[in-house]
C-alpha positions in Angstrom: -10.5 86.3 14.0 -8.7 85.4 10.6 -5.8 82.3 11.2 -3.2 85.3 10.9 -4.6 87.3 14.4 -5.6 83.5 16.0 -1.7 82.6 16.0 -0.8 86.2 17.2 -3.2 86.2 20.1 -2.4 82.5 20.9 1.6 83.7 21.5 0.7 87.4 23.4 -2.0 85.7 25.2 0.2 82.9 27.0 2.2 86.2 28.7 4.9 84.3 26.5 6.3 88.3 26.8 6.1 89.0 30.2 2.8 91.0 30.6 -1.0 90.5 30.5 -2.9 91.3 26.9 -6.4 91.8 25.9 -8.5 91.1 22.7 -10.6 93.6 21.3 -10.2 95.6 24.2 -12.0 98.9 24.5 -10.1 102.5 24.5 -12.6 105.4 24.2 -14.5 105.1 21.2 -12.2 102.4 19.9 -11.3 98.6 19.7 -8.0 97.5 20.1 -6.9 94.6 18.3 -4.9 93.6 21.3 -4.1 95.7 24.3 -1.6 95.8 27.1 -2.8 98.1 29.2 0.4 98.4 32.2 2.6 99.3 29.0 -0.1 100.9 27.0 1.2 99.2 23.8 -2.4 98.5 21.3 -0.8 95.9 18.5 -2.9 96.4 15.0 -3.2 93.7 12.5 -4.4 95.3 9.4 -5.9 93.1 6.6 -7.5 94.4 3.3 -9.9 96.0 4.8 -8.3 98.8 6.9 -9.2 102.1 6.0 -5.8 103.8 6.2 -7.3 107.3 7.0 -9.4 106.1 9.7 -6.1 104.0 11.2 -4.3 107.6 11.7 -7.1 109.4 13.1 -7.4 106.5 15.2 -3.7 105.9 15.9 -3.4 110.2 16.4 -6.2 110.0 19.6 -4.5 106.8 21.0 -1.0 108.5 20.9 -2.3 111.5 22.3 -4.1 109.5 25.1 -0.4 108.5 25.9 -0.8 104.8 23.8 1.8 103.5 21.6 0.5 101.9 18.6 2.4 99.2 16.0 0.9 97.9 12.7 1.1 94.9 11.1 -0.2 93.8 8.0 -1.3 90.3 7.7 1.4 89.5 5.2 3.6 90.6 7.6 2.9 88.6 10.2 3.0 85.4 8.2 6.6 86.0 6.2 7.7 86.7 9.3 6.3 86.0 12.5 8.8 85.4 14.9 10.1 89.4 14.1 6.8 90.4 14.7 7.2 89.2 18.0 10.5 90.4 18.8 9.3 94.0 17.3 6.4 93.8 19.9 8.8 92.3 22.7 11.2 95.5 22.2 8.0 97.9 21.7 7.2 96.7 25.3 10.7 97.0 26.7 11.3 100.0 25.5 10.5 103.3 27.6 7.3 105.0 27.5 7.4 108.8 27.7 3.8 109.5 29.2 1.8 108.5 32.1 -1.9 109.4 30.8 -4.5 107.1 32.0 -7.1 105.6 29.4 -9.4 108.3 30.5 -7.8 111.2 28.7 -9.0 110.0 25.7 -12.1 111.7 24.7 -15.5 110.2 23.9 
């Protein structure tokens, strides 16, 4: 992990927002970056080398597996971290319209 994603992880990993994250965790054919799975919420860092077609292919399956899915570039995240944060914290309040389990999503 770059120095960007190793602050990120250290702040969603210490449930510093209320719920349980994971790292590179698996959805289908997928990696999330990080992962809540009780609010399925996936959190994206995206560096210089995303592939911005591949992200919304990807992002398009997650959604319509019932995932929500933010993006943040790296910049981002280091002008202004604590936002970040907050944007995730309200991502995670806020309510989720579907109830599909990680299994819709197709192979």
């Amino acid at each position: 992990m770059t120095k960007v994603e190793w602050r990120l992880w250290n702040r969603l990993r210490s449930r510093h927002l209320g719920v349980r994250f994971r790292r590179q965790h698996p959805i289908g054919p997928y990696f999330a970056d990080f992962a809540c799975i009780s609010r399925r919420l996936v959190v994206e860092i995206d560096g210089p080398t995303h592939l911005e077609a591949y992200d919304q292919h990807r992002d398009a399956r997650l959604v319509a597996a019932g995932w929500r899915v933010l993006h943040f570039s790296t910049q981002v995240i280091e002008e202004g971290f604590e936002d970040v944060v907050g944007a995730i914290y309200l991502a995670l309040n806020a309510p989720h319209p579907d109830s599909h389990s990680e299994s819709d999503l197709p192979a």
